[in-house]
TIROKE-777079 format. One line per field, with one value per residue (C-alpha): residue number from 1; z, y, x; residue in three letters; chain. Coordinates in steps of 0.5 Angstrom, whole numbers, plus 2048, in hexadecimal, padded with zeros to 3 digits. Layout:
% residues N
i NUM,...
zz Z,...
yy Y,...
xx X,...
aa Ala,...
ch A,...
This chain:
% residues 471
i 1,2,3,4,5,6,7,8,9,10,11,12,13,14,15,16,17,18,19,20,21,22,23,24,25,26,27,28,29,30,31,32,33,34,35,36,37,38,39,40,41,42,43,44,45,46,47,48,49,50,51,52,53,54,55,56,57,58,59,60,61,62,63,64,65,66,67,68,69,70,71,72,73,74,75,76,77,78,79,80,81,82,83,84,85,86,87,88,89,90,91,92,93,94,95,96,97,98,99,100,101,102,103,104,105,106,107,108,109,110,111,112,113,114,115,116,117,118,119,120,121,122,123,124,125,126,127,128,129,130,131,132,133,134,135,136,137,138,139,140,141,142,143,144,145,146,147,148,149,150,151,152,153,154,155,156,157,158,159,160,161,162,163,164,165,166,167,168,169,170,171,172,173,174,175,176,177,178,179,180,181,182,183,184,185,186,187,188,189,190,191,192,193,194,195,196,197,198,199,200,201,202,203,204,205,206,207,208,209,210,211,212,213,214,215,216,217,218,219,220,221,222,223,224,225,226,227,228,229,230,231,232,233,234,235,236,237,238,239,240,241,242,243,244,245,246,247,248,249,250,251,252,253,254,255,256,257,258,259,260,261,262,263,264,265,266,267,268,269,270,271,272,273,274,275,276,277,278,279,280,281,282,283,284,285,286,287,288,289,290,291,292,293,294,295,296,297,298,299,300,301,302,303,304,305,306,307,308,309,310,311,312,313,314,315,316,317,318,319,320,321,322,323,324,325,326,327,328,329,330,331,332,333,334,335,336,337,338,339,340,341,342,343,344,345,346,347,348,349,350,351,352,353,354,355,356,357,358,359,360,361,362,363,364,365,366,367,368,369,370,371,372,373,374,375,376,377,378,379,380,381,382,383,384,385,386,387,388,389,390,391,392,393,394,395,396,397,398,399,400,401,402,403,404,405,406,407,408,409,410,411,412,413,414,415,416,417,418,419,420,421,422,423,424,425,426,427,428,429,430,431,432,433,434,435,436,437,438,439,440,441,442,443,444,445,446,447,448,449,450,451,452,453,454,455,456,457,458,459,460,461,462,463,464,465,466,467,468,469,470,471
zz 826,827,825,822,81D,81D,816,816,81B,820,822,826,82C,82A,82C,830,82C,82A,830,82C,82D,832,834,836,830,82C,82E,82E,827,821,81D,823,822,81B,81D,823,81E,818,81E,821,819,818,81F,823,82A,830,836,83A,83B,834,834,82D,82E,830,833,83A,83F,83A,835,839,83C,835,833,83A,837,831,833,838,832,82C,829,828,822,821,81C,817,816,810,80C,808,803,7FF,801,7FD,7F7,7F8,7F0,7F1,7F7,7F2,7ED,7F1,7F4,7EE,7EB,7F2,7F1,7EA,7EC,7F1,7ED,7E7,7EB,7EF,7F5,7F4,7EF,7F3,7EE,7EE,7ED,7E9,7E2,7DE,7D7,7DA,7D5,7D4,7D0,7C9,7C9,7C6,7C0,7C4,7BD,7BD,7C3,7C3,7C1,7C8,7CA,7C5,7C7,7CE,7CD,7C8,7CD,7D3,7CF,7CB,7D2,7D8,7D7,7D9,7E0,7E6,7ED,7F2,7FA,800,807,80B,812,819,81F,825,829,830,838,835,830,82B,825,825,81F,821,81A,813,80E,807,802,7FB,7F4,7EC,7E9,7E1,7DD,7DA,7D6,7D4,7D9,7DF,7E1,7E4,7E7,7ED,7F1,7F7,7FD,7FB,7FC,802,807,804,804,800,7FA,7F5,7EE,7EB,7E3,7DF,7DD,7E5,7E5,7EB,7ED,7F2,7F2,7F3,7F4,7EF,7F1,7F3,7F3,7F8,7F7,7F1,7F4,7EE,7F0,7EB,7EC,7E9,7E7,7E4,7DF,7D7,7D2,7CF,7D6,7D6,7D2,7D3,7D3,7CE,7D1,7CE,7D0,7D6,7D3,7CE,7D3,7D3,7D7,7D5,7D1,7D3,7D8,7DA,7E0,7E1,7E8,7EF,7F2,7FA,7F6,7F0,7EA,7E3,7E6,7E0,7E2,7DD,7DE,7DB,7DC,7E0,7E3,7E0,7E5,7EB,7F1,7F6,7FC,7FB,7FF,802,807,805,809,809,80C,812,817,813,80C,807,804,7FD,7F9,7F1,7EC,7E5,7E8,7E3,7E7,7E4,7E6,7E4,7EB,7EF,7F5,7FA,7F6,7F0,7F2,7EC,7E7,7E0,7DE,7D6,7D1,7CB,7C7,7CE,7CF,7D6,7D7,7E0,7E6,7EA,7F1,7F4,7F6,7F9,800,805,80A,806,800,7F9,7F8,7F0,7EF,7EE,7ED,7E9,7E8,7E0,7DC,7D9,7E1,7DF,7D9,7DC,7E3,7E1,7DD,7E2,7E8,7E3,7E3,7E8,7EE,7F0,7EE,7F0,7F1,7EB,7EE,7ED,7F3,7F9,800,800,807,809,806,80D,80E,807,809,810,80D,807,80D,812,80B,80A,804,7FE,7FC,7FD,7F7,7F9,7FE,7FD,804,802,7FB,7FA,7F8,7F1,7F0,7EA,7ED,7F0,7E9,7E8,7ED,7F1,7F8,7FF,806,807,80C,809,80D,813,813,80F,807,806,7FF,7F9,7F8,7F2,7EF,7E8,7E4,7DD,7DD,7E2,7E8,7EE,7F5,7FB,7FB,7F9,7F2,7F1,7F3,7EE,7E9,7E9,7EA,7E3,7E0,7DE,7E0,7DB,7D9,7DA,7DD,7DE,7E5,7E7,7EE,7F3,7F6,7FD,7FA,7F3,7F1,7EB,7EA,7E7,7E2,7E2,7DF,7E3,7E0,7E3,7E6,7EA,7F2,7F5,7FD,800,805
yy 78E,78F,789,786,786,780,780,779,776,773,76C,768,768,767,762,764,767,763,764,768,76D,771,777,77A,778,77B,782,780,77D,781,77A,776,77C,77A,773,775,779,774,76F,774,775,76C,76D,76A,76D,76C,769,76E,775,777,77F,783,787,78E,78C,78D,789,78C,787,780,782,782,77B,779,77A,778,772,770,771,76C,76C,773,776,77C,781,784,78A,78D,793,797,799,79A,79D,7A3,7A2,7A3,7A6,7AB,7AE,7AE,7B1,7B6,7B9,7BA,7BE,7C3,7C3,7C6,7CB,7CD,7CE,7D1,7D7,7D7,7D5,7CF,7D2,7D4,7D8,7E1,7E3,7E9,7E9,7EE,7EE,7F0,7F6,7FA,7F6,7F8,7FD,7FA,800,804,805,80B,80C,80A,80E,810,811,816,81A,81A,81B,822,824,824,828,82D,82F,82E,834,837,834,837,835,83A,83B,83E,840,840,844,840,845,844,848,84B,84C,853,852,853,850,84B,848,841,83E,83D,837,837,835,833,831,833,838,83A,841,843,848,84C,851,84D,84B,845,841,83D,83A,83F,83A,838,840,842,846,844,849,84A,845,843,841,83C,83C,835,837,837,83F,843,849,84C,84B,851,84F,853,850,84A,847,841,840,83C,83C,840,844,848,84A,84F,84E,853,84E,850,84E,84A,846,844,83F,841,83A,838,839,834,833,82F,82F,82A,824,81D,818,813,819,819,81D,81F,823,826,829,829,823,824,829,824,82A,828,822,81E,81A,818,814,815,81B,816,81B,821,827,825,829,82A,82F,834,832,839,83B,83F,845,844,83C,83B,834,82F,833,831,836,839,834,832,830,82D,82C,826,81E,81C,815,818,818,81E,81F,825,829,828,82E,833,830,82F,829,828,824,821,826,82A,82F,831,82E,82F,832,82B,82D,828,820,81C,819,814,815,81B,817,816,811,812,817,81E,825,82A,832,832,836,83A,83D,83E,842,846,848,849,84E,852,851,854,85A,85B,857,854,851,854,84F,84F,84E,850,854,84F,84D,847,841,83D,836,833,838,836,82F,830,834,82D,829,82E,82E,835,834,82E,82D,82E,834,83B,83F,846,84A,851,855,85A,861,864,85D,858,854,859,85C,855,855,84F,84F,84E,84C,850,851,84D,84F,84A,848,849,846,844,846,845,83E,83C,836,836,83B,83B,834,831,82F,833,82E,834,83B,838,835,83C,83F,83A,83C,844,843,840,846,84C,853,855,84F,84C,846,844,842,83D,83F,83B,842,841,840,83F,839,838,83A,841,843,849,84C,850,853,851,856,858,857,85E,85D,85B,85F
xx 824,82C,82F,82A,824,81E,81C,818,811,814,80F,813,819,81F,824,82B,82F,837,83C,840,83B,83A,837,83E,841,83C,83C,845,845,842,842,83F,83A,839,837,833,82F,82F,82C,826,824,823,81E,823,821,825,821,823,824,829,82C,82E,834,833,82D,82B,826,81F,822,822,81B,819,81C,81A,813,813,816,810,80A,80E,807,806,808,80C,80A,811,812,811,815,812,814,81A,820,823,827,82F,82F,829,82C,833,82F,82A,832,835,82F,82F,836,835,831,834,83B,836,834,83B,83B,840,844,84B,84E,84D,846,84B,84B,850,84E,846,844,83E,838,836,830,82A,828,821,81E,818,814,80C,808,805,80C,80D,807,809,80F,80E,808,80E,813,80F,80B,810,814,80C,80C,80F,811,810,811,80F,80F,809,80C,808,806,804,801,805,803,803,7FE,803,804,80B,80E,810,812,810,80E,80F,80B,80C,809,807,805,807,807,801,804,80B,809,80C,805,804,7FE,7FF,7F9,7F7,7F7,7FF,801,7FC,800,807,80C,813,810,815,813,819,817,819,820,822,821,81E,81A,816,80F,80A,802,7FE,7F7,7F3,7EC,7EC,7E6,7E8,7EF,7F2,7F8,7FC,804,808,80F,815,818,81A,815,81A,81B,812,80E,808,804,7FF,7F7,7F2,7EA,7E7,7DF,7E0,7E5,7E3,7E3,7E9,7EE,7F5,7F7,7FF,800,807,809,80D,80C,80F,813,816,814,813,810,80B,805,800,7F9,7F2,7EC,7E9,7E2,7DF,7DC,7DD,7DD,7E2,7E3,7E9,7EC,7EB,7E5,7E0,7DE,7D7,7D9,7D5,7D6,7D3,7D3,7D9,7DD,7DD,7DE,7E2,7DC,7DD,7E4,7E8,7E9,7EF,7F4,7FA,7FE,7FD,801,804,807,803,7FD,7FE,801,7FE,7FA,7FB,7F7,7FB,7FB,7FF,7FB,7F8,7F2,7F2,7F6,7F8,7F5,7F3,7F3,7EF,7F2,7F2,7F8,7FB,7FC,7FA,7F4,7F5,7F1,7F2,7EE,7F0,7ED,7EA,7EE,7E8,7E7,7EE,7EE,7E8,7EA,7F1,7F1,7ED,7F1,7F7,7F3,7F1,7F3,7ED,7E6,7E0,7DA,7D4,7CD,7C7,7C7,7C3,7C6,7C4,7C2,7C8,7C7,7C6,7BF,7BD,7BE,7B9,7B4,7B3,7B3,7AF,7AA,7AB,7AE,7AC,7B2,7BA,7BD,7BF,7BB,7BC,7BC,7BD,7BD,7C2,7BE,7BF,7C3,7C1,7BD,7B8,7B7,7B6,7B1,7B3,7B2,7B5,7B2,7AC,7A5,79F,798,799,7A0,7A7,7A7,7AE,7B2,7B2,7B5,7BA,7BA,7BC,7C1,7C0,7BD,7C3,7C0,7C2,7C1,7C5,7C8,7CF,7CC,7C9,7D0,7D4,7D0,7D0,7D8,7D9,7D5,7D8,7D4,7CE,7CC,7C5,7C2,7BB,7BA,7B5,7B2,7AD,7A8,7A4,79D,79E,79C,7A0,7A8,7AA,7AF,7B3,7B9,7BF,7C4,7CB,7CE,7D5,7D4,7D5,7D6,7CE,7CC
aa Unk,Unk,Unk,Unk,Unk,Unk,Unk,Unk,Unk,Unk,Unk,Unk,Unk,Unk,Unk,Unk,Unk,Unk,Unk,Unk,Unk,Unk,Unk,Unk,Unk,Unk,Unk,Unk,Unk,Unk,Unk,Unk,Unk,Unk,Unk,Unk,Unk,Unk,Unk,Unk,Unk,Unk,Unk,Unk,Unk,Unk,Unk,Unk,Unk,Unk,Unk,Unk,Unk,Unk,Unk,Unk,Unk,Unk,Unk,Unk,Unk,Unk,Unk,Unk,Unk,Unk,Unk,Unk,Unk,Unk,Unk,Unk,Unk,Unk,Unk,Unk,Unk,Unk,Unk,Unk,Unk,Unk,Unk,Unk,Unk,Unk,Unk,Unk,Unk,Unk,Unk,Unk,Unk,Unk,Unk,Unk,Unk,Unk,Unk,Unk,Unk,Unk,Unk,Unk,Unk,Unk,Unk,Unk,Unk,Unk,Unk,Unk,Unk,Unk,Unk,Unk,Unk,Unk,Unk,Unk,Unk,Unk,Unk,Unk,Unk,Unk,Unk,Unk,Unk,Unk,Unk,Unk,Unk,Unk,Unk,Unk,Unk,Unk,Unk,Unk,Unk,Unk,Unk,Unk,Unk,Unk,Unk,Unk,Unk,Unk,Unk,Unk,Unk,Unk,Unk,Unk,Unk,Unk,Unk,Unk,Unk,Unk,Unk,Unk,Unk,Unk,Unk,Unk,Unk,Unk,Unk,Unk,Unk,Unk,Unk,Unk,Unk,Unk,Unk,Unk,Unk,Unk,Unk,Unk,Unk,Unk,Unk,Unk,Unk,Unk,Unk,Unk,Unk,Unk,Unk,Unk,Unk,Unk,Unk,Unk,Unk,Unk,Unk,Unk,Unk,Unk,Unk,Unk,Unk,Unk,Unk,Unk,Unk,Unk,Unk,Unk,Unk,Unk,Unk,Unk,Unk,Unk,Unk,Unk,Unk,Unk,Unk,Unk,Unk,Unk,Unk,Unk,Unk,Unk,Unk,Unk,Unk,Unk,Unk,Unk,Unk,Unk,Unk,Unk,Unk,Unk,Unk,Unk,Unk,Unk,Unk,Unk,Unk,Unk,Unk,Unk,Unk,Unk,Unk,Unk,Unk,Unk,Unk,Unk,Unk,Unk,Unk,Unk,Unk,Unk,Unk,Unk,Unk,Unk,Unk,Unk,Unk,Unk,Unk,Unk,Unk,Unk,Unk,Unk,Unk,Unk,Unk,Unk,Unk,Unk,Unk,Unk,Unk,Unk,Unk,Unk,Unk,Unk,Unk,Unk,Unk,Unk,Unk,Unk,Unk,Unk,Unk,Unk,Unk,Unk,Unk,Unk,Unk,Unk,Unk,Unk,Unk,Unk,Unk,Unk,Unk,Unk,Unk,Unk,Unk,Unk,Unk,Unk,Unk,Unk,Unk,Unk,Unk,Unk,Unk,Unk,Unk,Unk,Unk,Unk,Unk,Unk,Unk,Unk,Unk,Unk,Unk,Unk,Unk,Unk,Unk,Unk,Unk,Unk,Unk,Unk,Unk,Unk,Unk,Unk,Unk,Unk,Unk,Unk,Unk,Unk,Unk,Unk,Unk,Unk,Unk,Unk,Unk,Unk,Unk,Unk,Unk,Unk,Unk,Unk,Unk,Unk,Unk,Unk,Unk,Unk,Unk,Unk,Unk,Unk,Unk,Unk,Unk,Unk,Unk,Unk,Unk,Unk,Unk,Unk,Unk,Unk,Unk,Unk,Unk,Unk,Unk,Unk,Unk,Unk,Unk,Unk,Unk,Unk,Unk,Unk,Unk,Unk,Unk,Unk,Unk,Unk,Unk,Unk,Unk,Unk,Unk,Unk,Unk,Unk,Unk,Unk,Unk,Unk,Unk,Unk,Unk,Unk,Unk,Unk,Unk,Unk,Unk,Unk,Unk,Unk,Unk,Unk,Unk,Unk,Unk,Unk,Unk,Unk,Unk,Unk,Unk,Unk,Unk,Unk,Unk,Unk,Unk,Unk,Unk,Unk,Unk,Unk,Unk,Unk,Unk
ch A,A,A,A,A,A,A,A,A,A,A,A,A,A,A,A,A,A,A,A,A,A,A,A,A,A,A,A,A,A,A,A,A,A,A,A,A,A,A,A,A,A,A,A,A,A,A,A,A,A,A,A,A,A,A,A,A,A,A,A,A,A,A,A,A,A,A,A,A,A,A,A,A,A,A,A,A,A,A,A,A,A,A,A,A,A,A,A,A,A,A,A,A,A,A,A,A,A,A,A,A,A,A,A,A,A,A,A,A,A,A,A,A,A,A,A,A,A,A,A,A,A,A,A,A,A,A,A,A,A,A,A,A,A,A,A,A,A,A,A,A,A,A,A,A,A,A,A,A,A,A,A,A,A,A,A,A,A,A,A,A,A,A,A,A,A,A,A,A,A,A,A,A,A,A,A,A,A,A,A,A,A,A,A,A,A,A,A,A,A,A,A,A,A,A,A,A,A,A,A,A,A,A,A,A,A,A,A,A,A,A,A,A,A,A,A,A,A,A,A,A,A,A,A,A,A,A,A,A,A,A,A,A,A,A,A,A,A,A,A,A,A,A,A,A,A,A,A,A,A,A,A,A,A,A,A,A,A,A,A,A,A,A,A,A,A,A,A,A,A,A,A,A,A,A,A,A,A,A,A,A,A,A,A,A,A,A,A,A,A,A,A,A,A,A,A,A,A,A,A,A,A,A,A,A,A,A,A,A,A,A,A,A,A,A,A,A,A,A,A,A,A,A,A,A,A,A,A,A,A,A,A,A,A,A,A,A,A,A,A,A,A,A,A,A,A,A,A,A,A,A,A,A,A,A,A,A,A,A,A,A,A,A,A,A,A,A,A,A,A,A,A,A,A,A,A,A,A,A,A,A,A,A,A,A,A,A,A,A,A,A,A,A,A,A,A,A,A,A,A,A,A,A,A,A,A,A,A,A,A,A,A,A,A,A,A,A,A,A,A,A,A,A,A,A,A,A,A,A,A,A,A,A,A,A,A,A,A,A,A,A,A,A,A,A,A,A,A,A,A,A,A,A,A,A,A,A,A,A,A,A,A,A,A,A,A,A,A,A,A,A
């Protein structure tokens, strides 16, 4: 309480204080002050109403009071605790002040120091071994990539019913020479209606484009360029048949257009099937398009601009065509696909010379999947496979004697329906077609057939042959 501090019991009234000490001379005189403090610590209480200096009247209703109850005991305030030291504060601001002047924020001199030179380099040594691989794949390979651009022109149909141009869009990606002739192969998704195509080869140099031919249903297109001999480095063709799970792969490409850029990861699947990211022709609502079988799953990071540059194993040798990425939003989730390189070094050579692929088959039109699918629902069919609907004439497969949709005694029998090739399980047309497309013409297959009013599966062998236009 301001001008004093009760530190003891109080059990009795305490006599008037000496003359000398009023309360006016209290508050006026810090000695008689003193005084009146040693007074109220003996318990010598005044009778009246006594008053501390600086308090005002809530003081003397407090003495007031405690001078009526003599008999009750006041209970003493207690600190606790203990007060902090004056050193450890010292010593606590002399360790803050260090710090701050050891990281300079103390110091008043210039932060400038004129004799600064360059740190000594720390010797590298040799490369680790993985290094050197990637390193002596990216240097002998590289000047085989190439960088290639376009312009896709946008039209818009007029008033006039007329076709008006209203702007272009570019495109970008990879591709790489496949031989000293100035071929080069791209996939077909990334030239498709692109007009005025550049091909700038490794060394920066940059030629004209001209299409050769293309098969989008495995998104292959081939290029042909008028560069020297000398100015091409054909890039080395490996094998796709015997890739496993966990090989190295390396993937060089454009990338949102920085060419010549590396990525490296593993085969993480194998024989995947992936659309082609064209439509087929034959697509109906609800049909998938044609699709990419035993295509090559890798994590080597794959992004816009990547489709059609190589994908190499660690000996750097072509092993696929970087087509496509699995994506959410239009980014790379860290899974890619490429085209496998033997389609490459079977449908390549083709289209260099003749411009196209002409379809193998054994020469059947087939039900749409989603029929197919009906009829196994509807009971009309056992099983899912391919359901033939009709049977070119004079083709393969009638030699064969397979047989198309046809007039029983009392209703229509379905076709014959496919359900292995060689011993491979067949469960829709688009297997049967994935199948063929990798054959070439002149080979035979034994087909595995389920027949309306057979009991037991049939076995007959076709002839594969080059589909001409069916009637």
């Amino acid at each position: 309480m301001g001008g004093g501090r009760i530190t003891g019991t109080m059990e009795r009234p305490s006599p008037v204080p000496p003359p000398e000490m009023s309360e006016f001379d209290a508050a006026r005189e810090p000695a008689a002050a003193g005084r009146a403090g040693d007074l109220l610590d003996r318990g010598d209480w005044p009778e009246g109403a006594a008053r501390y200096p600086g308090q005002g009247r809530a003081a003397e209703h407090f003495v007031e009071r405690t001078a009526e109850r003599p008999e009750q005991a006041v209970e003493p305030r207690r600190r606790t605790g203990r007060g902090v030291s004056p050193w450890l504060v010292f010593v606590l601001l002399v360790i803050i002040a260090g710090l701050l002047f050891r990281l300079g924020l103390l110091s008043g001199g210039s932060v400038l120091d004129p004799d600064a030179a360059p740190r000594p380099i720390t010797p590298r040594g040799e490369l680790a071994p993985a290094e050197q691989t990637v390193t002596e794949i990216y240097e002998r390979v590289s000047p085989s990539v190439v960088h290639l651009v376009g312009r896709v022109p946008e039209y818009r149909v007029d008033a006039s019913g007329q076709q008006a141009l209203i702007g272009e869009r570019q495109v970008s990606g990879s591709g790489f020479v496949w031989n000293a002739d100035g071929h080069v192969v791209t996939n077909a998704h990334v030239i498709a209606d692109a007009e005025d195509l550049r091909i700038t080869l490794a060394d920066g140099t940059t030629y004209n484009g001209r299409p050769v031919g293309a098969l989008p249903g495995r998104d292959i297109a081939v290029l042909k360029i008028d560069a020297p001999p000398v100015a091409l480095t054909p890039i080395p063709v490996g094998e796709s048949g015997d890739l496993r799970v966990g090989q190295s792969t390396f993937a060089i490409g454009s990338p949102f257009g920085l060419d010549q850029t590396l990525t490296t990861g593993v085969v993480s699947g194998l024989d995947r099937a992936i659309p082609s990211g064209l439509p087929g022709e034959s697509a109906i609502a609800g049909e998938p398009g044609q699709r990419i079988t035993g295509a090559i799953q890798t994590d080597a990071a794959i992004n816009v601009g990547n489709s059609g540059g190589p994908l190499l194993d660690s000996a750097g040798r072509l092993i696929g065509m970087n087509t496509a990425i699995f994506t959410d939003g239009g980014r790379s989730g860290g899974i890619g696909f490429a085209v496998p390189v033997d389609d490459l070094n079977r449908f390549v050579p083709e289209l260099i010379r003749t411009g196209e692929v002409r379809p193998i088959g054994i020469g059947v039109g087939l039900v749409m999947d989603a029929g197919m699918r009906r009829d196994v629902r509807l009971g009309r069919i056992p099983r899912a496979g391919a359901l033939v609907g009709r049977v070119l004439p004079g083709g393969a497969a009638d030699q064969a004697g397979v047989l198309g949709t046809r007039l029983g005694e009392n209703r229509t029998l379905p076709g014959d329906l496919i359900v292995a090739v060689d011993g491979r399980d067949i469960g829709s047309g688009s297997d049967l077609q994935d199948v063929l497309t990798r054959r070439k013409a002149g080979e035979t297959v034994t087909l595995t057939i389920v027949r309306a009013g057979e009991p037991d599966p049939l076995k007959l062998d076709v002839t594969l042959q080059e589909l001409p236009e069916f009637p």
